[in-house]
MARMIMI-453272 format. One record per residue (C-alpha): x, y, z; residue in one letter. Coordinates in pm, 1 decimal. Example, Ala and Ser with C-alpha at 12.3 -4.5 7.8 and 13.67 -1.06 7.14 Angstrom:
BEGIN
        xx        yy        zz  aa
    1230.0    -450.0     780.0   A
    1367.0    -106.0     714.0   S
***
This chain:
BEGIN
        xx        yy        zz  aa
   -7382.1  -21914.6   -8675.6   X
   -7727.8  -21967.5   -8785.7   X
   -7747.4  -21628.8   -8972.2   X
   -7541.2  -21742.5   -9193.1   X
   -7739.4  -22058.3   -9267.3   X
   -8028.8  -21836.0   -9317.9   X
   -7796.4  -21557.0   -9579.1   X
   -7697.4  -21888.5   -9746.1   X
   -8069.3  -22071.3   -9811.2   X
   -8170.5  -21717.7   -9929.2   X
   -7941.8  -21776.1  -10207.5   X
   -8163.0  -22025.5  -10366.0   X
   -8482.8  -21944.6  -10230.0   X
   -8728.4  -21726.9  -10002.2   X
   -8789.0  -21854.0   -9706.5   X
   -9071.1  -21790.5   -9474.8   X
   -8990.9  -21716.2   -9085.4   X
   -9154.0  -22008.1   -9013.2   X
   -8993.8  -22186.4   -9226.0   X
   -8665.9  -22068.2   -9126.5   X
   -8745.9  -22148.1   -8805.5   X
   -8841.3  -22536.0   -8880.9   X
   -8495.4  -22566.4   -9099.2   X
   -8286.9  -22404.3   -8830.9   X
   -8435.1  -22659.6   -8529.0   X
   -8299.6  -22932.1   -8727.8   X
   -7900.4  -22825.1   -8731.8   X
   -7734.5  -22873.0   -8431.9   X
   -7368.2  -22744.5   -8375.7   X
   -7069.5  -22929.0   -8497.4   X
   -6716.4  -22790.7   -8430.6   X
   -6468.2  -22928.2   -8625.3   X
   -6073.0  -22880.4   -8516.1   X
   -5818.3  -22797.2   -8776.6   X
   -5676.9  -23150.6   -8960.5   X
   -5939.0  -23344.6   -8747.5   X
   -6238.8  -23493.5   -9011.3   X
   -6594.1  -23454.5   -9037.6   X
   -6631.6  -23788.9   -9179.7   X
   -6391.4  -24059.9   -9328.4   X
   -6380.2  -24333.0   -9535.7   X
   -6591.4  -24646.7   -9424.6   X
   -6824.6  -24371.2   -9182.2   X
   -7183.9  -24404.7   -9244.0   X
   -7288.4  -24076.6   -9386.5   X
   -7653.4  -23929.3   -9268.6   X
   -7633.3  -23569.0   -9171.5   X
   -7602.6  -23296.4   -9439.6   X
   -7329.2  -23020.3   -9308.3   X
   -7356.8  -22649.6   -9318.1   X
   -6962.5  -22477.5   -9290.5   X
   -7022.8  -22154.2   -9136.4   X
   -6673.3  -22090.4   -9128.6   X
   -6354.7  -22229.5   -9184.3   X
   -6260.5  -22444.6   -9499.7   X
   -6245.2  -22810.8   -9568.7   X
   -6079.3  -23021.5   -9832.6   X
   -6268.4  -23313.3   -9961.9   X
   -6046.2  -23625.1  -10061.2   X
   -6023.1  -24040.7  -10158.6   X
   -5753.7  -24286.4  -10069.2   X
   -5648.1  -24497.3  -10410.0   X
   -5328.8  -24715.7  -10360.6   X
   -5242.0  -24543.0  -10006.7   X
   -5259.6  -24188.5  -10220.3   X
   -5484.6  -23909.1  -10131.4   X
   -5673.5  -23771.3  -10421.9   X
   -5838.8  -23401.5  -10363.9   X
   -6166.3  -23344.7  -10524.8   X
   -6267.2  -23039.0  -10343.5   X
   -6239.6  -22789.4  -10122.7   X
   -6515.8  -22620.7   -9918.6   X
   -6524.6  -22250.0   -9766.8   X
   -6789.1  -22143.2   -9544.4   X
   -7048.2  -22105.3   -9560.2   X
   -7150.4  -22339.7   -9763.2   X
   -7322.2  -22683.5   -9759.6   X
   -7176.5  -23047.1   -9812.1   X
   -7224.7  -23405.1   -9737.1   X
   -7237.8  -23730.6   -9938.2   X
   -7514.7  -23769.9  -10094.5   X
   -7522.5  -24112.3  -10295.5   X
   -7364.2  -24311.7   -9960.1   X
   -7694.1  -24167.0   -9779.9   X
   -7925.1  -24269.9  -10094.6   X
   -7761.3  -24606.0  -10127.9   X
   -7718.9  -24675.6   -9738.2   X
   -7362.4  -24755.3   -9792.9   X
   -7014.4  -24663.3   -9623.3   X
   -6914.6  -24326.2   -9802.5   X
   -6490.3  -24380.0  -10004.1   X
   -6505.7  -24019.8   -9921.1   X
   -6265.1  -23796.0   -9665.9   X
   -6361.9  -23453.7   -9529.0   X
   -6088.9  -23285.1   -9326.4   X
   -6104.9  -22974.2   -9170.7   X
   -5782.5  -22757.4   -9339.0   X
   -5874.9  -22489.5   -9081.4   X
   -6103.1  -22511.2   -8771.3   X
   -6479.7  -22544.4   -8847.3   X
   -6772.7  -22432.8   -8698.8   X
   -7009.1  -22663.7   -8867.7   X
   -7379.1  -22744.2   -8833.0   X
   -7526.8  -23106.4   -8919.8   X
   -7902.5  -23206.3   -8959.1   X
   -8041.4  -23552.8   -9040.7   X
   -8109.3  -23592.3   -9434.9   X
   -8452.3  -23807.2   -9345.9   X
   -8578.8  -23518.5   -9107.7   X
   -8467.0  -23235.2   -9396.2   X
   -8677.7  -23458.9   -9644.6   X
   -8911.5  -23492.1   -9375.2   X
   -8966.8  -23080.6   -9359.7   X
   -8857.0  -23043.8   -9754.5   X
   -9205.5  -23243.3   -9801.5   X
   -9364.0  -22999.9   -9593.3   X
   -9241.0  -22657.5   -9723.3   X
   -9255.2  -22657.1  -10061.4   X
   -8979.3  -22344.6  -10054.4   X
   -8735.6  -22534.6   -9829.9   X
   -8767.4  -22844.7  -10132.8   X
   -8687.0  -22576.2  -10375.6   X
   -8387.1  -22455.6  -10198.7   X
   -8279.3  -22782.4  -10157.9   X
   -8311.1  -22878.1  -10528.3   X
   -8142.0  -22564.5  -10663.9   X
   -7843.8  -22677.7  -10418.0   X
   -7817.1  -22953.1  -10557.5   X
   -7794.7  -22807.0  -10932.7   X
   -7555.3  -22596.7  -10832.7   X
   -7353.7  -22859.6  -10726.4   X
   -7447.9  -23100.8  -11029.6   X
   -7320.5  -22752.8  -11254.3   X
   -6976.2  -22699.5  -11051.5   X
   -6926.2  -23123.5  -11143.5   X
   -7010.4  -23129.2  -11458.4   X
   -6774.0  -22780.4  -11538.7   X
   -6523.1  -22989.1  -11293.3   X
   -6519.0  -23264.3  -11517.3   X
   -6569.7  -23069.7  -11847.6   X
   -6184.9  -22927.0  -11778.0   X
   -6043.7  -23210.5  -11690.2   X
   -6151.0  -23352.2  -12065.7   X
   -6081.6  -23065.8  -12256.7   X
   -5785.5  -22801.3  -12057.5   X
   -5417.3  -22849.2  -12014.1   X
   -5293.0  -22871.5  -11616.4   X
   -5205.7  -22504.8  -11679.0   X
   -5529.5  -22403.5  -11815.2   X
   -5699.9  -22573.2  -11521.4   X
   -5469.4  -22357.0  -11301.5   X
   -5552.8  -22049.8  -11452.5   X
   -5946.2  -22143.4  -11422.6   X
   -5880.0  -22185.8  -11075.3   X
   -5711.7  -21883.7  -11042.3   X
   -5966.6  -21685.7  -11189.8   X
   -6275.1  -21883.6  -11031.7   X
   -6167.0  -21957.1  -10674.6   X
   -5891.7  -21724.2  -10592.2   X
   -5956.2  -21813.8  -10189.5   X
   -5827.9  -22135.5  -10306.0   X
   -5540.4  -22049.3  -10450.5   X
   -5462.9  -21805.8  -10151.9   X
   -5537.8  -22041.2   -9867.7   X
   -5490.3  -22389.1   -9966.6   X
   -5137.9  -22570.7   -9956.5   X
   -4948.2  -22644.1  -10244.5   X
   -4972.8  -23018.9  -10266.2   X
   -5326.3  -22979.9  -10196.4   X
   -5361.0  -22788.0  -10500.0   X
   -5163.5  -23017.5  -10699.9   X
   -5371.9  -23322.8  -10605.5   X
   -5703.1  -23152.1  -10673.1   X
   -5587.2  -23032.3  -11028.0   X
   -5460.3  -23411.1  -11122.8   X
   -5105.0  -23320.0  -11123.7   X
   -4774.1  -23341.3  -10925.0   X
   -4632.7  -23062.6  -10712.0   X
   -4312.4  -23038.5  -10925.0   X
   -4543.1  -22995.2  -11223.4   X
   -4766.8  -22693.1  -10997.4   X
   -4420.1  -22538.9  -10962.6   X
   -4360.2  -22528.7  -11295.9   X
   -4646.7  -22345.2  -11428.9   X
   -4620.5  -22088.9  -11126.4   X
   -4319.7  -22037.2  -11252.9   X
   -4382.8  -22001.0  -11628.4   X
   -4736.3  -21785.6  -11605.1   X
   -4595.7  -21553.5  -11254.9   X
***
């Protein structure tokens, strides 16, 4: 489990053994079992979570409606960052679409060790603009592509999710109703 943490952080940075050893003390395992949730709404968020395997679909509640915003295959890391900045109950729902083995480490002792290897900041920060990209080119479709543009994007982009995750799941995470997802599988198949 950890060798994947240690194939993913390479991604975005080198790491020396020692400090892949300091990162690595801080995770502790996490199994997650298929439809149960890492966290839900009103939880008080403080652990970042690595995914080593097994996917995850991120969601809200508005009006008794589930809303996906994303969907997460390990490995790869998650959490919610502004309810740990602002020390407030996270709106956000992470359920496990398959079972998980996850890792989780404190945020404050990751800051703690990002302050004292520089390299482990700098993967850390590149994370994070990877994420801030995958938003903003999230949000960029939803302004400018049709629902069937968006589909094809997501066809293209994240194939695993078109593959893997359910229908309505789909549907919810592109804005749009099932009946509508049917339609456009139907006119571009």
């Amino acid at each position: 489990m950890y060798t994947n943490l240690k194939i993913f952080t390479s991604r975005f940075a080198t790491l020396s053994e020692e400090e892949i050893e300091a990162l690595l003390a801080i995770f502790n395992p996490k199994p997650i079992k298929r439809l149960d949730h890492l966290f839900t709404e009103g939880s008080i968020v403080k652990e970042l979570y690595f995914i080593n395997e097994g996917v995850m679909r991120g969601y809200y509640v508005k009006d008794g409606k589930e809303i996906t915003t994303n969907f997460y295959f390990g490995p790869t890391m998650m959490t919610d960052i502004s309810t740990i900045r602002k020390e407030i109950p996270t709106l956000l729902n992470i359920q496990a679409l398959k079972t998980c083995d996850c890792l989780a480490a404190n945020f404050a002792e990751l800051e703690a060790l990002a302050e004292q290897y520089p390299n482990i900041n700098e993967v850390f920060f590149k994370f994070m603009e990877h994420l801030y990209m995958f938003g903003f080119m999230l949000q960029l479709t939803f302004i400018y592509d049709t629902p069937q543009e968006r589909y094809i994007k997501l066809f293209s982009e994240r194939p695993k999710v078109i593959a893997e995750i359910p229908q309505h799941y789909i549907a919810s995470y592109l804005g749009i109703k099932p009946e509508t997802l049917s339609r456009i599988r139907k006119r571009i198949m």
